[in-house]
C-alpha positions as CSV (number, residue, x, y, z in Angstrom):
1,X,24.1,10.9,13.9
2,X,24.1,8.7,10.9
3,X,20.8,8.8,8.5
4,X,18.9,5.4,8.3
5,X,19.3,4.0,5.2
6,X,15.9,3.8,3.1
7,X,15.7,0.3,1.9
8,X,13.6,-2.5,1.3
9,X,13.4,-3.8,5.0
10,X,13.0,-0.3,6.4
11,X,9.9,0.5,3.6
12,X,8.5,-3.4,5.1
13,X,8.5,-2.4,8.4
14,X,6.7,0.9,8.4
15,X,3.5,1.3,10.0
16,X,1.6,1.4,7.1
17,X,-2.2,2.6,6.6
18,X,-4.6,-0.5,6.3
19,X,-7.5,0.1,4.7
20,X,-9.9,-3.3,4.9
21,X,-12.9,-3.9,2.8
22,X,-15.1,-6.5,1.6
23,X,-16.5,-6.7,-2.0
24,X,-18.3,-9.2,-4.7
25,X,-16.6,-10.3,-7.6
26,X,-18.1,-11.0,-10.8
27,X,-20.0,-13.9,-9.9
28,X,-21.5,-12.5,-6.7
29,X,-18.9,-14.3,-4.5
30,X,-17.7,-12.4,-1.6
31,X,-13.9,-10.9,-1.1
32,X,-11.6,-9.0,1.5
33,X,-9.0,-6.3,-0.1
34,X,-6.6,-4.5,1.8
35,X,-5.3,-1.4,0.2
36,X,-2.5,1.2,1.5
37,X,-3.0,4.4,1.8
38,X,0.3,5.8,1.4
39,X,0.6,3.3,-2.0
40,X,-2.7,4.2,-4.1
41,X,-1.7,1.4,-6.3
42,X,-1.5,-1.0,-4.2
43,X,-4.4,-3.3,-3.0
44,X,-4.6,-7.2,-2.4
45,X,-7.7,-9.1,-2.2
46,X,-8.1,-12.8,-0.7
47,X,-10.9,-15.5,0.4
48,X,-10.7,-14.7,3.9
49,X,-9.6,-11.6,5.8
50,X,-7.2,-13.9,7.6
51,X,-5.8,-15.2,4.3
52,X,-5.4,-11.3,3.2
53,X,-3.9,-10.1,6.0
54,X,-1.4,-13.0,6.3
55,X,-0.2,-12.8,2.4
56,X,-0.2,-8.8,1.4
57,X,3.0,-8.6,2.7
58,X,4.2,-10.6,0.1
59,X,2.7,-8.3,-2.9
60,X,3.9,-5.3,-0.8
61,X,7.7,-6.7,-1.1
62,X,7.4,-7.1,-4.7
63,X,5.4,-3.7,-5.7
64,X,8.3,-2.0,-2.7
65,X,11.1,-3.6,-5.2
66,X,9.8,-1.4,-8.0
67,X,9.4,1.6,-6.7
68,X,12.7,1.2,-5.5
69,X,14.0,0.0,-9.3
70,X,12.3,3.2,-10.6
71,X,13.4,5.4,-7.8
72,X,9.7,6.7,-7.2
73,X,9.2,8.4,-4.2
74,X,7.5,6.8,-1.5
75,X,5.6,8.3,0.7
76,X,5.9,6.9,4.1
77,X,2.9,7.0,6.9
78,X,2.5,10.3,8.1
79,X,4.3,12.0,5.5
80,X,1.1,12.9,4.2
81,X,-1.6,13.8,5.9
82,X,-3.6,16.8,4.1
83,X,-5.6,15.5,0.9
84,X,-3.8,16.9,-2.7
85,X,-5.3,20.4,-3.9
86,X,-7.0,18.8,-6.5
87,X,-7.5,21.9,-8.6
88,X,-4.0,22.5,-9.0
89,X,-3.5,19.4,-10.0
90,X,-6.2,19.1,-12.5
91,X,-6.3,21.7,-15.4
C-alpha cells in the first residue's frame, strides 16, 4: 500500500482543533480568535465569528507553506494527545 503523501492539501484538510474565543482589543472593542491546537502559533482573529471562521483558512495555507519550507514537524490532530512533561523540558 502506497504512503499518502504529506503535502499542503493533505495538512488543509485535516481535522484540525478549533479553539474559538472572544477578546477586547486595545480600545475595548470586541473580537473572535480561532487558534489550533496542534499549531500553538497559529491564531486568527476577525470582526465576527462568521468572518473568522470563513477566512482562517487562508492564514492557515500560508503559516502550512512555512512549516513546510522549514521542514518543521507538524503535528497532525490526534498525534498528540497527553500535555508535554513540562519539567523535562524546562531546566
Amino acid at each position: 500500500m502506497e504512503e499518502q503523501k504529506k503535502d499542503l492539501e493533505y495538512y488543509l484538510n485535516l481535522n484540525w482543533t478549533l479553539i474559538e474565543g472572544q477578546d477586547l482589543d486595545f480600545e475595548g472593542n470586541p473580537y473572535w480568535y480561532i487558534e489550533i491546537k496542534e499549531i500553538p502559533s497559529f491564531t486568527f482573529c476577525a470582526k465576527t465569528l462568521a468572518r473568522a471562521r470563513e477566512n482562517y483558512k487562508r492564514q492557515l495555507k500560508l503559516s502550512l507553506i512555512v512549516m513546510l519550507e522549514n521542514n518543521e514537524h507538524i503535528v497532525e490532530p490526534g498525534e498528540q494527545d497527553e500535555e508535554p512533561d513540562w519539567e523535562s523540558l524546562c531546566p
